[in-house]
C-alpha positions as a Python dict, from the first residue, in 0.01 Angstrom:
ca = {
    (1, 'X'): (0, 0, 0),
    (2, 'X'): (-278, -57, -255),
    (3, 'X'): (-210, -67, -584),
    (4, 'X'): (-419, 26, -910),
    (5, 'X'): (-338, -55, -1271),
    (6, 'X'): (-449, 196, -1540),
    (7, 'X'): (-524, 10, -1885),
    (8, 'X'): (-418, 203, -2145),
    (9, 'X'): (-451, 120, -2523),
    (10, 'X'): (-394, 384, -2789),
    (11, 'X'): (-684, 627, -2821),
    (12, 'X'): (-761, 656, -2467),
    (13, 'X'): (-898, 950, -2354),
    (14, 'X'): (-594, 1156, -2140),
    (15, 'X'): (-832, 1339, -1874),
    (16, 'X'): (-1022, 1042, -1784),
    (17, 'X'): (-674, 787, -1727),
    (18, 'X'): (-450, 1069, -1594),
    (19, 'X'): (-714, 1258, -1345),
    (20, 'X'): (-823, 1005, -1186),
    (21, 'X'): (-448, 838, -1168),
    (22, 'X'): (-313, 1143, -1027),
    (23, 'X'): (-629, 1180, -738),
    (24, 'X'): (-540, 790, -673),
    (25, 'X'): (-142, 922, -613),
    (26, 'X'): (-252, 1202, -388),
    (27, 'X'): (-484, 913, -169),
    (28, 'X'): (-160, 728, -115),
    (29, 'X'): (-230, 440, -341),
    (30, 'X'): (30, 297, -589),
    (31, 'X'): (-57, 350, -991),
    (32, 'X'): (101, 161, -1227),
    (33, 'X'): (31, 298, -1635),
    (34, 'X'): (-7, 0, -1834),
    (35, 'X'): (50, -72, -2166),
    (36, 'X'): (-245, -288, -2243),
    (37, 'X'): (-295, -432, -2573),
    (38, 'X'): (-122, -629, -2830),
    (39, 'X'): (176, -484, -2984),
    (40, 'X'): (248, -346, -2676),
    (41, 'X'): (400, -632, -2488),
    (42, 'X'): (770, -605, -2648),
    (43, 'X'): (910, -421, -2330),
    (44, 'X'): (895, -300, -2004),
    (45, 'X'): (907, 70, -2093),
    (46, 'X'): (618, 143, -2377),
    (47, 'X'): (539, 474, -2449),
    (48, 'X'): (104, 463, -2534),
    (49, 'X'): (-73, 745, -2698),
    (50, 'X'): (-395, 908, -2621),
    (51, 'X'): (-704, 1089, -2854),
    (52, 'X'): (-536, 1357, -2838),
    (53, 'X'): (-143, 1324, -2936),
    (54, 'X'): (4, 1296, -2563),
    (55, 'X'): (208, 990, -2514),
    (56, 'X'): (223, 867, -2184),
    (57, 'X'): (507, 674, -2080),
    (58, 'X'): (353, 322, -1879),
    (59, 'X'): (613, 143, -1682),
    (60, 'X'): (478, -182, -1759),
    (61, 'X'): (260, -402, -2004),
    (62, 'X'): (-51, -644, -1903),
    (63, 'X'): (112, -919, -2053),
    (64, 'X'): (445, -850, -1823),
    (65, 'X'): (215, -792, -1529),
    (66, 'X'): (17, -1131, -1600),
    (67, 'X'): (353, -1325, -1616),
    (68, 'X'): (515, -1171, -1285),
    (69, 'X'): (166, -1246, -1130),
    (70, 'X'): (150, -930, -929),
    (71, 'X'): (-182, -857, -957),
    (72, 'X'): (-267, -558, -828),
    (73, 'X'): (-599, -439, -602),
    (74, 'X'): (-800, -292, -904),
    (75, 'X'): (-769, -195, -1273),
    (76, 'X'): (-956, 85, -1393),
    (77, 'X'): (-1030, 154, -1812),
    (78, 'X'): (-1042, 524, -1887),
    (79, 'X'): (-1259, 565, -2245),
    (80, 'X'): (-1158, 766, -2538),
    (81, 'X'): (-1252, 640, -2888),
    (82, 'X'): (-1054, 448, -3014),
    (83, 'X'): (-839, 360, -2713),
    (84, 'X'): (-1168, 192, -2538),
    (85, 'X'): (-1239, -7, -2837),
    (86, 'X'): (-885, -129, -2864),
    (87, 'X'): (-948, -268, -2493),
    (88, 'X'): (-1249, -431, -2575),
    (89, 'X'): (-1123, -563, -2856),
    (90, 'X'): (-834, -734, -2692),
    (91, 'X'): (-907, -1113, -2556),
    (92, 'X'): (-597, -1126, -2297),
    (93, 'X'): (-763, -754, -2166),
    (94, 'X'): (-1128, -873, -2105),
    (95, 'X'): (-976, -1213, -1953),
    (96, 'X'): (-740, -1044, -1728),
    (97, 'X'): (-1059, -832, -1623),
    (98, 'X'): (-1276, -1069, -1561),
    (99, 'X'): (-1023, -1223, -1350),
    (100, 'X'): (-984, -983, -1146),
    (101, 'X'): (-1345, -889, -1073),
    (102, 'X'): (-1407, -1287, -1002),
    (103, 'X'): (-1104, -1235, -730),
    (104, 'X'): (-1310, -991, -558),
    (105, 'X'): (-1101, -686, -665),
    (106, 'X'): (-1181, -327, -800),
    (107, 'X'): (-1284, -341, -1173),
    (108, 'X'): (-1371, 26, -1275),
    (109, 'X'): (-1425, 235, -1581),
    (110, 'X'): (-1544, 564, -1720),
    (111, 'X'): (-1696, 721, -2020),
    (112, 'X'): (-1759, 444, -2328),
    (113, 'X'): (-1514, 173, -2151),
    (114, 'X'): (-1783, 34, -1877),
    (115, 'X'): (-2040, -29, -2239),
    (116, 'X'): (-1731, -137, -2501),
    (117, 'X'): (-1536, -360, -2248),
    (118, 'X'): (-1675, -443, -1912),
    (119, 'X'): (-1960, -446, -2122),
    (120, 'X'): (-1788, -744, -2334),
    (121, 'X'): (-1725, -958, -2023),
    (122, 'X'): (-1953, -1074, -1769),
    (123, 'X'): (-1846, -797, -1522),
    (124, 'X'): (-2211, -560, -1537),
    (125, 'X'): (-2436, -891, -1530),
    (126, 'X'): (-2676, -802, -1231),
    (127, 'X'): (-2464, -499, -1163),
    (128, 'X'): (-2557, -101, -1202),
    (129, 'X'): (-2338, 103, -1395),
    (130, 'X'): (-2324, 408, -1612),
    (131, 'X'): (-2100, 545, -1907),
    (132, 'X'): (-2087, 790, -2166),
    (133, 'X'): (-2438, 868, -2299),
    (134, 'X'): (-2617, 666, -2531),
    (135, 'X'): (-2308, 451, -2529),
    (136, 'X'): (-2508, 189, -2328),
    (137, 'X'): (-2626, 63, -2643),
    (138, 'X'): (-2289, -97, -2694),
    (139, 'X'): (-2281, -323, -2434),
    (140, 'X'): (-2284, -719, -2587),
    (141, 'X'): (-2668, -846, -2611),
    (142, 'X'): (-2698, -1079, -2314),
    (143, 'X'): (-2607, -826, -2060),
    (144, 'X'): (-2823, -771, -1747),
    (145, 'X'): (-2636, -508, -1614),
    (146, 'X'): (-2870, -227, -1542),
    (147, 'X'): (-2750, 104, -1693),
    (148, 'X'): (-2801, 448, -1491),
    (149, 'X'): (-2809, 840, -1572),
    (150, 'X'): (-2617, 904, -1269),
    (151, 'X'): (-2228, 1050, -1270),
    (152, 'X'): (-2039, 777, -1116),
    (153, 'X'): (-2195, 435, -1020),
    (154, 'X'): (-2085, 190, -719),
    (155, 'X'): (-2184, -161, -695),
    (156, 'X'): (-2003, -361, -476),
    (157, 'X'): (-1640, -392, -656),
    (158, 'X'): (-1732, -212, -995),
    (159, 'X'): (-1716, 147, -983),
    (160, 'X'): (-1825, 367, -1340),
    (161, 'X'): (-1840, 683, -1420),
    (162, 'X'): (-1950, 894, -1741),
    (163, 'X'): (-1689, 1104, -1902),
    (164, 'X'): (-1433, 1372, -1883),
    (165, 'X'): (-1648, 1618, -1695),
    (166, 'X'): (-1667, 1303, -1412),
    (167, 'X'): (-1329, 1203, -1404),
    (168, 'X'): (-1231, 1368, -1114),
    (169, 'X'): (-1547, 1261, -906),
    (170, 'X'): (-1434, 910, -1077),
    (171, 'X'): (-1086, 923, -976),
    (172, 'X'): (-1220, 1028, -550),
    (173, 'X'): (-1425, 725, -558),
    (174, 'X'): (-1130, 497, -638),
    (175, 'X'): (-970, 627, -361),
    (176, 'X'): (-1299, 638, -127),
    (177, 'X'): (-1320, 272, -221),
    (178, 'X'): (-986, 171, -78),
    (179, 'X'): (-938, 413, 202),
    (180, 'X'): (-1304, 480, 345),
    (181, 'X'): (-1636, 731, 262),
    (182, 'X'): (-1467, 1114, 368),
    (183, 'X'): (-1116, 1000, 306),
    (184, 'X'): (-1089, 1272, 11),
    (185, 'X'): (-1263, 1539, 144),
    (186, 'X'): (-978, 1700, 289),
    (187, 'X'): (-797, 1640, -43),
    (188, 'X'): (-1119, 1768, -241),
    (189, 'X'): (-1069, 2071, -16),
    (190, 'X'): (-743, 2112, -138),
    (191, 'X'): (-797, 2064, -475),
    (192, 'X'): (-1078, 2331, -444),
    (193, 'X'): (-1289, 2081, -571),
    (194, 'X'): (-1612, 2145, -327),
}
């Protein structure tokens, strides 16, 4: 079974972690909620909270995940302000990333994460992506990723996406990624999504 890590740092933005995360679930791939920045590494069990007052209970952190070595098949940063930033700003994050997208696994994010911390690392060089509008401008000077005005973005293993209105769209091509193009549409059906 594949298995994708949410990064979550206070301030993220609940609709774009949690959608997506529960459209992943419904695909039959494995989410693990994790507890990704400093001052979040003293347990196992660390409750993070989002923009908007929900706490969400992760069952791990990214420095517990790092030191069991179970990497998993992709990571995925929802936005939110300042939950994104509080990625970004975290060293250990943005190295763990940029591990994983080296590895050849799914590095994905939505809203102002792809431009405040892929766009930190060296992830978007000579990549397309998008993110939350005029957010773009964020991205660390250097960059050559090539921003677009679409919804969501794929590029080989980097998948983005714009905001909360996309996060379902963002959350189908997780799962299309791993499982095949048309292996939601039955679920989107379901979800009376089309």
């Amino acid at each position: 079974m594949k298995t994708v890590a949410v990064l979550l740092a206070d301030g993220f933005e609940e609709t774009e972690a949690l959608a997506p995360a529960d459209i992943l679930v419904r695909s039959g791939i494995q989410v693990q909620l994790v507890a990704a920045c400093a001052g979040k590494n003293e347990g196992e069990s660390v409750v993070v909270t989002g923009s908007h007052g929900f706490g969400v209970q992760c069952t791990t952190t990214l420095r517990n995940l790092v030191e069991t070595g179970s990497f998993p098949d992709g990571v995925f940063c929802p936005g939110g302000l300042p939950g994104a930033t509080n990625l970004g700003d975290d060293g250990f994050v943005r190295t763990f990333i940029e591990k994983m997208f080296a590895a050849g696994r799914l590095v994905s994010a939505i809203c102002a994460a792809p431009a405040v911390v892929l766009g930190h690392t060296s992830v978007l060089n000579g990549k397309k992506f998008t993110c939350y509008p005029d957010m773009e401008n964020q991205v660390a000077a250097g960059c050559t990723g090539e921003w677009c005005d679409d919804r969501v973005v794929v590029d080989g293993n980097l998948i983005t996406s714009r905001g909360p209105g996309s996060a379902m769209e963002f959350g189908y091509a997780l799962a299309e990624y791993f499982n095949g193009a048309g292996s939601t549409d039955g679920l989107k059906k379901g979800m009376l999504f089309l």
